[in-house]
PyMOL commands that place a pseudoatom at each C-alpha (Angstrom):
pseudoatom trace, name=CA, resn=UNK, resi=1, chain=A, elem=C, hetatm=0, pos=[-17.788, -3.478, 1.940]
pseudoatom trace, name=CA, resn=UNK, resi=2, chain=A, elem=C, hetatm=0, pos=[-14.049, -3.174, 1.586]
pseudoatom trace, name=CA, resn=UNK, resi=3, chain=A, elem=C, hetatm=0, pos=[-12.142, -0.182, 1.252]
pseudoatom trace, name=CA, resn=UNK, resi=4, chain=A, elem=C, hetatm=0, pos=[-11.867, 0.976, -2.156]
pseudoatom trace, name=CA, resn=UNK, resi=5, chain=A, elem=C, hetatm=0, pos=[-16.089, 1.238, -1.996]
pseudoatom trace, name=CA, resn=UNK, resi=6, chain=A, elem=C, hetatm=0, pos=[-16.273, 2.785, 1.246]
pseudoatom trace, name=CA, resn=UNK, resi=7, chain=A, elem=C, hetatm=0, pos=[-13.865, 5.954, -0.624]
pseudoatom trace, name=CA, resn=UNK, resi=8, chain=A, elem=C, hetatm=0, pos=[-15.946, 5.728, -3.680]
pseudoatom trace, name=CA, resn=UNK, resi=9, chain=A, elem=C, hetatm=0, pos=[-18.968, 6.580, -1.166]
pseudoatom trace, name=CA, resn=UNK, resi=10, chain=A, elem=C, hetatm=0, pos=[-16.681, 9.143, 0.910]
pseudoatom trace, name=CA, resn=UNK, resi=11, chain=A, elem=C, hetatm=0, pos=[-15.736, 11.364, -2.650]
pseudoatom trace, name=CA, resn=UNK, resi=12, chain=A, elem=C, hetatm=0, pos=[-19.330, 11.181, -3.466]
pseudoatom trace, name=CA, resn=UNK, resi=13, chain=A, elem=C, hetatm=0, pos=[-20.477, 12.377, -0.316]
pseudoatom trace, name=CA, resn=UNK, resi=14, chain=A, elem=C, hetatm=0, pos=[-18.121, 13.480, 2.785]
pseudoatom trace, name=CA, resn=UNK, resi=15, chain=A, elem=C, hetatm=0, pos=[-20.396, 15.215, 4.635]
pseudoatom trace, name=CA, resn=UNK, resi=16, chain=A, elem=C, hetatm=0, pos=[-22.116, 12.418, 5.325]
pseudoatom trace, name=CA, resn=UNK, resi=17, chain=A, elem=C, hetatm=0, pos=[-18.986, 9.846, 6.300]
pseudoatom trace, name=CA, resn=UNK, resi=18, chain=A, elem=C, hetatm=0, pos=[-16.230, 12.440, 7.740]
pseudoatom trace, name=CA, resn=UNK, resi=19, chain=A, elem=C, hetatm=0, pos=[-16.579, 15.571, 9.789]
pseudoatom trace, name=CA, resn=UNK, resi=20, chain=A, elem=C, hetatm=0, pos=[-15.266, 17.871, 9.350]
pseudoatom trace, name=CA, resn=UNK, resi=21, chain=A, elem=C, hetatm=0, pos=[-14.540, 17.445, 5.831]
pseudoatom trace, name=CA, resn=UNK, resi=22, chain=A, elem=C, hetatm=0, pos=[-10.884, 17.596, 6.152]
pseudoatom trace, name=CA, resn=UNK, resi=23, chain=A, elem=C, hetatm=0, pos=[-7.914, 15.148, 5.164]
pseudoatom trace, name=CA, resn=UNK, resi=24, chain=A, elem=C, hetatm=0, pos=[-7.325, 14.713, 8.867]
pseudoatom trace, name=CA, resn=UNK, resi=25, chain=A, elem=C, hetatm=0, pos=[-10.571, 13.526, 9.181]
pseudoatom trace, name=CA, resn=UNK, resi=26, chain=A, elem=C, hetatm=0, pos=[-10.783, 10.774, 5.786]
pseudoatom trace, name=CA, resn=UNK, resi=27, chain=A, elem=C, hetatm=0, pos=[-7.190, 9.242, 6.711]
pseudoatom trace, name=CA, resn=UNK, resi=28, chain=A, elem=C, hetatm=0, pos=[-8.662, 9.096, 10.385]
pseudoatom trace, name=CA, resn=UNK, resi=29, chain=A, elem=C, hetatm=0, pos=[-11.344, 7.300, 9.216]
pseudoatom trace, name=CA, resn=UNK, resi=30, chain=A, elem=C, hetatm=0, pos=[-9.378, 5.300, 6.919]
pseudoatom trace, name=CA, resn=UNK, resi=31, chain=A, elem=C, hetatm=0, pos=[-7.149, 3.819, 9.365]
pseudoatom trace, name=CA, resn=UNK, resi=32, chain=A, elem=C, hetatm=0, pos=[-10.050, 2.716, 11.542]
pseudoatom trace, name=CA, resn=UNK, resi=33, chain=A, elem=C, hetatm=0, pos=[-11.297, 1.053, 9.204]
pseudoatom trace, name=CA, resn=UNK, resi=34, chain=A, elem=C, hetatm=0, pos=[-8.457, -0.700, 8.073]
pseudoatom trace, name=CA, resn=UNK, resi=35, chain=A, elem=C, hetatm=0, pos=[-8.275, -1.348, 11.873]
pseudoatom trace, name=CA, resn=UNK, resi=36, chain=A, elem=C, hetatm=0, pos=[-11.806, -2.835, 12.333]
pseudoatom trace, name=CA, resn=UNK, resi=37, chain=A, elem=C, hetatm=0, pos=[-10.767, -5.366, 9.081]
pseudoatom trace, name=CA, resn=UNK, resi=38, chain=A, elem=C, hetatm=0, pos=[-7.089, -6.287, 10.764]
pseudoatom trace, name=CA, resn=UNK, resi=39, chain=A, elem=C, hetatm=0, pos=[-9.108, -7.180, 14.200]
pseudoatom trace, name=CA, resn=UNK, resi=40, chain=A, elem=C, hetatm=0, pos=[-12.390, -8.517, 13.104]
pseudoatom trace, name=CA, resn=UNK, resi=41, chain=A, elem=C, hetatm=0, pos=[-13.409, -12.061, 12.230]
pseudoatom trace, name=CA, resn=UNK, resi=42, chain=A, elem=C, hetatm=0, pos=[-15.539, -11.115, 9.576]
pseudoatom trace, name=CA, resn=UNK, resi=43, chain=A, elem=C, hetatm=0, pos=[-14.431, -12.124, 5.796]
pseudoatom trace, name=CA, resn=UNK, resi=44, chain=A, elem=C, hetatm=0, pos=[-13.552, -8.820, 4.195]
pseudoatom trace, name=CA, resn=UNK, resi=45, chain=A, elem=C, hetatm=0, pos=[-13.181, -8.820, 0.450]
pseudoatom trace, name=CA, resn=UNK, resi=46, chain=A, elem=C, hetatm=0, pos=[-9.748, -7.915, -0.099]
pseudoatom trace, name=CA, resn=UNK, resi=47, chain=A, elem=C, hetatm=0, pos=[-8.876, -4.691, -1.518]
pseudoatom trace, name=CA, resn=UNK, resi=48, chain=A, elem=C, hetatm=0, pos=[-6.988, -4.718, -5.233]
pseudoatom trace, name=CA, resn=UNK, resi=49, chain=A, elem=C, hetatm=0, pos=[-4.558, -3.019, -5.336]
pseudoatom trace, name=CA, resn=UNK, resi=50, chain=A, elem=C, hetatm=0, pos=[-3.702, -3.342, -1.524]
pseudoatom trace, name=CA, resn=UNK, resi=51, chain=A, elem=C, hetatm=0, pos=[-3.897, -0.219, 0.270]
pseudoatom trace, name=CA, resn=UNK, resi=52, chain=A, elem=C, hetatm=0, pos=[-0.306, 0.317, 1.475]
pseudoatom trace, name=CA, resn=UNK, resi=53, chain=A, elem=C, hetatm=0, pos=[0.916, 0.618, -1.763]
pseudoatom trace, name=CA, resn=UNK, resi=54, chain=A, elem=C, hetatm=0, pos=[-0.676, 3.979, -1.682]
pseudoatom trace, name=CA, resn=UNK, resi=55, chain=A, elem=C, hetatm=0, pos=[2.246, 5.872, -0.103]
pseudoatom trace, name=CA, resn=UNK, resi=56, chain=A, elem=C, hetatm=0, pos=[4.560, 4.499, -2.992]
pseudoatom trace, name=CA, resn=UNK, resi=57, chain=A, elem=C, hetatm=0, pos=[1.815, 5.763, -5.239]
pseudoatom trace, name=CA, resn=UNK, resi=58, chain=A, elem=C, hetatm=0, pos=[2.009, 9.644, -4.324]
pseudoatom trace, name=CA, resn=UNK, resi=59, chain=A, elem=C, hetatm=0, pos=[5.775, 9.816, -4.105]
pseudoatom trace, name=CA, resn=UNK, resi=60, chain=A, elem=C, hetatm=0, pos=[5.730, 8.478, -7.376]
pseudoatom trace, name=CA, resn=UNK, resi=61, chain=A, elem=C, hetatm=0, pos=[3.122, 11.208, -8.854]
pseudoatom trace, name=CA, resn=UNK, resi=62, chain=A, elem=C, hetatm=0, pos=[4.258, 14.136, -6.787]
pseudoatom trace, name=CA, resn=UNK, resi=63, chain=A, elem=C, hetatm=0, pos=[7.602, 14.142, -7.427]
pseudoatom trace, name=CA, resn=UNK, resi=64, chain=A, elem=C, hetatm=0, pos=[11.301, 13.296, -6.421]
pseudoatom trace, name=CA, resn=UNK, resi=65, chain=A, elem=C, hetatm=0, pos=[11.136, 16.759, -3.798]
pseudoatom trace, name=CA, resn=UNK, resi=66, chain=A, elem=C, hetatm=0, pos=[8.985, 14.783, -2.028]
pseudoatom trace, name=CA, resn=UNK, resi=67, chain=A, elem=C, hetatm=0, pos=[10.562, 13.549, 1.566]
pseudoatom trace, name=CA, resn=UNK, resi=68, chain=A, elem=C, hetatm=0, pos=[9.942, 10.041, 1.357]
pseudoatom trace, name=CA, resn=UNK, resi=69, chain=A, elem=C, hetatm=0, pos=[9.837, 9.826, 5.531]
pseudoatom trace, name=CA, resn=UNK, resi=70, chain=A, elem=C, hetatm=0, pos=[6.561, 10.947, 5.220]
pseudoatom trace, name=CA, resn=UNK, resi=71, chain=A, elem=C, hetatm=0, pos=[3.256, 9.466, 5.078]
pseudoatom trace, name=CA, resn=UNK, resi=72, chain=A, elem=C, hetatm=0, pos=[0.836, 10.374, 2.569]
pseudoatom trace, name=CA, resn=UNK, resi=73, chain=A, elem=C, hetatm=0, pos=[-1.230, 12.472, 4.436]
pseudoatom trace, name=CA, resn=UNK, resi=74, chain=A, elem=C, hetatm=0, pos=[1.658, 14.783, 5.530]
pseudoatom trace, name=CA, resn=UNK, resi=75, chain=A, elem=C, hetatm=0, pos=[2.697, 15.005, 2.097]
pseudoatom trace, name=CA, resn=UNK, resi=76, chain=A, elem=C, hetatm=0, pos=[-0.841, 15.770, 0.724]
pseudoatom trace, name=CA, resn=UNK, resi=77, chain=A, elem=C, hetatm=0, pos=[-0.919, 18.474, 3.439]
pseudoatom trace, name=CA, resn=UNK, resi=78, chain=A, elem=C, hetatm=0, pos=[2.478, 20.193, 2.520]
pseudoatom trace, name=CA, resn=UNK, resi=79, chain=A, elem=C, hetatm=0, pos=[1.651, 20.162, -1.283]
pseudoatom trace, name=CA, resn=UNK, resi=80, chain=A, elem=C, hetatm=0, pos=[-1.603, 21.401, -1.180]
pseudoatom trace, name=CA, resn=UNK, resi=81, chain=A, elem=C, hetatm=0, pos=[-2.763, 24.686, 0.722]
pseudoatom trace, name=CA, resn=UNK, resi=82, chain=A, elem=C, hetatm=0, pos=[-6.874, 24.067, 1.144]
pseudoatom trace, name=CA, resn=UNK, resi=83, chain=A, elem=C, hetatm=0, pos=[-8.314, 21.236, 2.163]
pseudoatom trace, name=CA, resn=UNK, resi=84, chain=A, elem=C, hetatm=0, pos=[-10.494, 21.198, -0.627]
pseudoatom trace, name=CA, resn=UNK, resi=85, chain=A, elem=C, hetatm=0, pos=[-7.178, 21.441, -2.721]
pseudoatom trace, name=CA, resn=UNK, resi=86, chain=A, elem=C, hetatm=0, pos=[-5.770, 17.916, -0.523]
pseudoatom trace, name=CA, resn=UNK, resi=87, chain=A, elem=C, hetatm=0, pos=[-9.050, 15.996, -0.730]
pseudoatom trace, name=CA, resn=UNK, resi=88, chain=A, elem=C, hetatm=0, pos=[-9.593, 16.820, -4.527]
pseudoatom trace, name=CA, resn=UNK, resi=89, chain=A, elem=C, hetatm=0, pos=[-5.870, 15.504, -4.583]
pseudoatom trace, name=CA, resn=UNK, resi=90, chain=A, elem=C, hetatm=0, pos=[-6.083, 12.665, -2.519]
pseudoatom trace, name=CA, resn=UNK, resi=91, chain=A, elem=C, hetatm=0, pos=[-9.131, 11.348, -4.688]
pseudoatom trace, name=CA, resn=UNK, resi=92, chain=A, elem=C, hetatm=0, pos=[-7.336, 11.883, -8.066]
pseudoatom trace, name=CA, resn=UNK, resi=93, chain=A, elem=C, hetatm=0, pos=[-4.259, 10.605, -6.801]
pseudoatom trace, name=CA, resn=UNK, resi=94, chain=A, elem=C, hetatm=0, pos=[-6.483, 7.316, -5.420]
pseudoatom trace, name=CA, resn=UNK, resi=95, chain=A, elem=C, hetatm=0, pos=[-8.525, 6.832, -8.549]
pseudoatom trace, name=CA, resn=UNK, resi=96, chain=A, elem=C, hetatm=0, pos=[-5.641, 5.962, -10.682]
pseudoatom trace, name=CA, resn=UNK, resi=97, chain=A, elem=C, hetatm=0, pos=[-4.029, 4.296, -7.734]
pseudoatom trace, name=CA, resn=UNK, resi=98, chain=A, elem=C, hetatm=0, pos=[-6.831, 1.911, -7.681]
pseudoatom trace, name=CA, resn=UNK, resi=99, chain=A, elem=C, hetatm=0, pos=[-6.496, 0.909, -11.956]
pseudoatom trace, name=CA, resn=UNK, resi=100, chain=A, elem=C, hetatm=0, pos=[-3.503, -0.553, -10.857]
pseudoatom trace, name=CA, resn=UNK, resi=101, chain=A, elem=C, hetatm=0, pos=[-3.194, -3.764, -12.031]
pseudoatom trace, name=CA, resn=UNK, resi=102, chain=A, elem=C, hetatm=0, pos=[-0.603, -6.626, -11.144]
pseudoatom trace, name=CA, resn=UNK, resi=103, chain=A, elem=C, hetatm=0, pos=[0.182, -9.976, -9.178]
pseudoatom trace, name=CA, resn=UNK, resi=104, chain=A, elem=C, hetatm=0, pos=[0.557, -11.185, -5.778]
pseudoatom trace, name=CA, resn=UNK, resi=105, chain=A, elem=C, hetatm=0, pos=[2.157, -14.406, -4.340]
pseudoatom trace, name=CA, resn=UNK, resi=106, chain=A, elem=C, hetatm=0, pos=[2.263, -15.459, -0.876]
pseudoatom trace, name=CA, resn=UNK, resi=107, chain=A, elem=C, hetatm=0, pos=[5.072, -18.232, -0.178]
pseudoatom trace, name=CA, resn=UNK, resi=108, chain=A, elem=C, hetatm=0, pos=[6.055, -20.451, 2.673]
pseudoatom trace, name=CA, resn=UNK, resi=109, chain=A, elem=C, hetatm=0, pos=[10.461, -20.564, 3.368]
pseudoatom trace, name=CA, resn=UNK, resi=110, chain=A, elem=C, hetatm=0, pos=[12.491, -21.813, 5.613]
pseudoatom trace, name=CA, resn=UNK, resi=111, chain=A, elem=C, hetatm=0, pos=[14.362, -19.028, 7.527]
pseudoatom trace, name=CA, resn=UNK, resi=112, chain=A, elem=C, hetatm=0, pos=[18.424, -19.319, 8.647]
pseudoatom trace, name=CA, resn=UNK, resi=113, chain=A, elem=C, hetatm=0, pos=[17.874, -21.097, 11.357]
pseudoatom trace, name=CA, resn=UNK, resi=114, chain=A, elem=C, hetatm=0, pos=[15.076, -22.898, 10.083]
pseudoatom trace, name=CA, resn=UNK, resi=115, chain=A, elem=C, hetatm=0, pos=[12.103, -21.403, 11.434]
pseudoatom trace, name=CA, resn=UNK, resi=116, chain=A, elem=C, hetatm=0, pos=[8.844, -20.888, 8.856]
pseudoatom trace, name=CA, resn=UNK, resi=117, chain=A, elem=C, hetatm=0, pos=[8.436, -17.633, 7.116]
pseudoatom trace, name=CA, resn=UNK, resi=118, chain=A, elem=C, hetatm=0, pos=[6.556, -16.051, 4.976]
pseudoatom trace, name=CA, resn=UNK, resi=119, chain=A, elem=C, hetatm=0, pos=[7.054, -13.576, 1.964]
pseudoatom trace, name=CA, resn=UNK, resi=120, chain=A, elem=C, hetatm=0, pos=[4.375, -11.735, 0.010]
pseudoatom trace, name=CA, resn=UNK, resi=121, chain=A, elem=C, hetatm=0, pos=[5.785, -10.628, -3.401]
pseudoatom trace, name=CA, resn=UNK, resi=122, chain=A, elem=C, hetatm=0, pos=[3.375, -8.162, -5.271]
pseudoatom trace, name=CA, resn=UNK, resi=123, chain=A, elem=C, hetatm=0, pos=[4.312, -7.179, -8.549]
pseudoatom trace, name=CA, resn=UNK, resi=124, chain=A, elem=C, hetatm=0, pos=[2.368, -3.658, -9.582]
pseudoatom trace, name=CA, resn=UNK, resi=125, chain=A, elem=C, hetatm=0, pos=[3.235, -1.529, -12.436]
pseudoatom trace, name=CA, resn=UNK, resi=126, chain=A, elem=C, hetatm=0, pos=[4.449, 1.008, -10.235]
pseudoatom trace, name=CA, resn=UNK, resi=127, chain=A, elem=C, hetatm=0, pos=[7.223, -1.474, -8.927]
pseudoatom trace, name=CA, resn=UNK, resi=128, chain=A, elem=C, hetatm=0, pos=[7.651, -4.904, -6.763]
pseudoatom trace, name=CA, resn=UNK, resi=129, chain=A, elem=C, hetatm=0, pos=[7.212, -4.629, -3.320]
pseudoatom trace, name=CA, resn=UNK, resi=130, chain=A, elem=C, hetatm=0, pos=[8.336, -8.099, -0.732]
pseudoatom trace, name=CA, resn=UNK, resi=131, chain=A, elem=C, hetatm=0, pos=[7.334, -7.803, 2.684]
pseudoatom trace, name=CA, resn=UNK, resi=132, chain=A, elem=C, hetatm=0, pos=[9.000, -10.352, 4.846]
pseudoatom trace, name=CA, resn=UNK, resi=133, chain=A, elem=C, hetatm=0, pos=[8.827, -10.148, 8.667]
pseudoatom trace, name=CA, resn=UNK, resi=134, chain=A, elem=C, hetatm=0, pos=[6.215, -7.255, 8.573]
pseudoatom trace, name=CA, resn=UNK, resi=135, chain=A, elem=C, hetatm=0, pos=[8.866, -5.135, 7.270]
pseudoatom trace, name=CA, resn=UNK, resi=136, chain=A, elem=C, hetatm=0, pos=[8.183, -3.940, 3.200]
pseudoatom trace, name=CA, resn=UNK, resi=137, chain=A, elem=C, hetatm=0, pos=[11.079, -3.249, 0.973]
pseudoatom trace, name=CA, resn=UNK, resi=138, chain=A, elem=C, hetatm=0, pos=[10.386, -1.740, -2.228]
pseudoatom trace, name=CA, resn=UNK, resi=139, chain=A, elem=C, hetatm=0, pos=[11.993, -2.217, -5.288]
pseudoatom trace, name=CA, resn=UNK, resi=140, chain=A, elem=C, hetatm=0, pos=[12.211, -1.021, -8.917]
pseudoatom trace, name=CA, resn=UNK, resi=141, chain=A, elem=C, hetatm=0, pos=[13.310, -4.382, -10.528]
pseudoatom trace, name=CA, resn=UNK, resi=142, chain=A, elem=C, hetatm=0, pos=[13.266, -7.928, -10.395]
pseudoatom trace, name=CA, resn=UNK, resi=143, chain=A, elem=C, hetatm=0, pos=[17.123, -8.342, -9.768]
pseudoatom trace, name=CA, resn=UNK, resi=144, chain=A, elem=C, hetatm=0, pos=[17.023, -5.737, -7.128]
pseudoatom trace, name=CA, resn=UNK, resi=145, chain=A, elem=C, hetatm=0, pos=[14.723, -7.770, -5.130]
pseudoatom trace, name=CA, resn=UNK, resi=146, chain=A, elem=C, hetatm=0, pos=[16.500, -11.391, -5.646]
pseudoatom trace, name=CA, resn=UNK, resi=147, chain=A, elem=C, hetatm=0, pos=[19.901, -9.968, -4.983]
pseudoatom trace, name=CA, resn=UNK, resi=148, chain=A, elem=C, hetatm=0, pos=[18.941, -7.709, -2.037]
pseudoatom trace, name=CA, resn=UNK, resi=149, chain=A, elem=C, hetatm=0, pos=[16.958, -11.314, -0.358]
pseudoatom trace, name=CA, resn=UNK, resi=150, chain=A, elem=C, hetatm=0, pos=[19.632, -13.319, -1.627]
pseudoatom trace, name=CA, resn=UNK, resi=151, chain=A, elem=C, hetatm=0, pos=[22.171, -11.695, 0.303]
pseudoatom trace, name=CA, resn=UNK, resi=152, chain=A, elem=C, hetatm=0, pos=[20.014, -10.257, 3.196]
pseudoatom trace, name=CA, resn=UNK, resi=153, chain=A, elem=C, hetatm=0, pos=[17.868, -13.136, 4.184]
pseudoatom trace, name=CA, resn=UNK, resi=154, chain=A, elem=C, hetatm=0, pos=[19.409, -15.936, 2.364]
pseudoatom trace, name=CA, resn=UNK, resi=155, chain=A, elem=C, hetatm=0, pos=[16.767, -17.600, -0.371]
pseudoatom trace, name=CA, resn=UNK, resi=156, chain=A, elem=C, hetatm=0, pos=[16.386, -16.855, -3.895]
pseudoatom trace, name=CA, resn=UNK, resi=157, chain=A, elem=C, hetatm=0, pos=[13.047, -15.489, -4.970]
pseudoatom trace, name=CA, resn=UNK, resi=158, chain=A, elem=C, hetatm=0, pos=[13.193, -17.094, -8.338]
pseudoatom trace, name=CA, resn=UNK, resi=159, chain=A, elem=C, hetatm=0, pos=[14.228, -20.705, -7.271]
pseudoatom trace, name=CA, resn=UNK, resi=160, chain=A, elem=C, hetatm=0, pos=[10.994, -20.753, -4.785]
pseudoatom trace, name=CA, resn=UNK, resi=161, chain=A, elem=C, hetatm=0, pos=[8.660, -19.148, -7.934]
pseudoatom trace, name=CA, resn=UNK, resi=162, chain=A, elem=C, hetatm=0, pos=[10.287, -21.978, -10.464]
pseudoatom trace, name=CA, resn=UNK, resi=163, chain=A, elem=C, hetatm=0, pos=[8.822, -24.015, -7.999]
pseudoatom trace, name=CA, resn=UNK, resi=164, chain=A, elem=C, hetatm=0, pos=[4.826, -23.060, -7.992]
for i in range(1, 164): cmd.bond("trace and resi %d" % i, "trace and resi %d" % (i + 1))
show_as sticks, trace
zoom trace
């Protein structure tokens, strides 16, 4: 089961996966299991569009007022007043999340001083994200990311895609 089934069960029935039925209690029981998937050895089908684009997602919908320091759920909780108003919310706002549709590379580089590093480069319709050194840096265009890892970590994102 990955995640994007396990909500599909949770808006159908929340009684039965999260008690109380409260947003506290579905992003509690989202980030275990996101846990349980980072620390098991099980094969987990991976979940399209990833998950931690979701934050990006509701600052997007809800608006520019929105203080970007927080994380969905406190932003879901200030917007809405009931938690029947936050969950209905949170599942409307996650349904069209998860029609997202884009592409996602994973790419081997040589760091500064020549140690191996990865970079994940997803390109969604709601923007490109790179996450390099477990750190993710959004970005609203393509030049925005090459110049901002051109002069901040020193490759160029294009050359190492002309290459694959």
């Amino acid at each position: 089961m990955n995640l994007h089934q396990l909500l599909l069960y949770i808006e159908q029935r929340p009684s039965m996966f999260i008690d109380p039925v409260s947003l506290d209690s579905l992003y509690n029981c989202i980030r275990g299991f996101l846990m349980e998937k980072d620390f098991s050895d099980k094969v987990c089908e991976d979940d399209y569009p990833a998950f931690d684009l979701f934050h990006e997602w509701v600052i997007m919908k809800l608006g520019p007022d929105i203080n970007l320091a927080y994380g969905w759920k406190k932003i879901l909780q200030q917007k809405f007043l009931t938690e029947e108003q936050r969950l209905k919310a949170f599942f409307d706002l996650y349904n069209s999340f998860s029609k997202i549709k884009g592409v996602s590379y994973s790419l081997g580089v040589v760091g500064a001083q020549g140690e191996a590093k990865v970079i994940d480069y997803r390109e969604h319709n709601i923007g490109l994200i790179l996450l390099y050194d477990k750190t993710r840096y959004h970005f609203s265009d393509f030049n925005g990311m090459q110049n901002y890892a051109k002069y901040n970590f020193n490759f160029n994102i294009q050359e190492i895609l002309d290459r694959y």
